[in-house]
C-alpha positions in Angstrom: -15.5 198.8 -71.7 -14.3 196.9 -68.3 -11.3 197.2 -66.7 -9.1 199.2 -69.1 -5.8 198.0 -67.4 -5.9 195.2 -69.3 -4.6 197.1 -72.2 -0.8 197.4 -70.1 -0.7 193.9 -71.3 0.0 195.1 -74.9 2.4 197.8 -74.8 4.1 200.6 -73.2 1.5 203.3 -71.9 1.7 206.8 -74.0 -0.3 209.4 -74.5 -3.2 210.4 -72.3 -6.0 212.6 -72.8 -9.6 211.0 -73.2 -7.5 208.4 -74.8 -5.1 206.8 -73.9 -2.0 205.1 -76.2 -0.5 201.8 -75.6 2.7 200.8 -78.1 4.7 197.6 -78.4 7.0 196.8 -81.0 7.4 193.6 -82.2 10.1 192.6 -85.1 10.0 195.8 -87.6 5.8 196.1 -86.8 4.9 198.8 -84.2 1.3 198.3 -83.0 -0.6 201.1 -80.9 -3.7 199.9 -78.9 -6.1 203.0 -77.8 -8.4 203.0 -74.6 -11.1 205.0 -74.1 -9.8 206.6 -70.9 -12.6 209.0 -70.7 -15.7 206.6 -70.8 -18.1 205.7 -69.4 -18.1 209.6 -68.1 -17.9 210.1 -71.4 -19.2 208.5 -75.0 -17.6 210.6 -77.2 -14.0 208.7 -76.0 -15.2 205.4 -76.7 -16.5 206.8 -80.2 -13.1 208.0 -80.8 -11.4 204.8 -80.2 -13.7 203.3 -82.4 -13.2 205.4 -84.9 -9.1 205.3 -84.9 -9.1 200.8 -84.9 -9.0 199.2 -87.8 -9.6 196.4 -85.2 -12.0 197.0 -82.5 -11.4 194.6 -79.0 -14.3 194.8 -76.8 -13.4 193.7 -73.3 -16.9 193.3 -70.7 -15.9 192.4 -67.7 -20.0 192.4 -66.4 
């Protein structure tokens, strides 16, 4: 929810859209992070994002 380029910490960027797709691989395990890259213009991003984890990070910055 702060600063979403924290998340180029994790990965390679991908996709973009109101999402956006970070992916690192790591031994045989390929982990995608999502962003919200549409919020706070936009909830239903951040809804998404929520939707997709099967963990959710929030990072506040304020």
């Amino acid at each position: 929810m702060g600063k979403q380029d924290i998340a180029t910490e994790f990965g390679k960027k991908g996709t973009v859209t109101d999402l956006s797709l970070y992916d690192r691989k790591e031994s045989d395990v390929i982990k995608t992070w999502v962003t919200p890259s549409g919020f706070p213009d936009k909830i239903q991003p951040l809804l998404q994002a929520i939707n997709l984890a099967e963990y959710v990070i929030f990072h506040v910055d304020k």
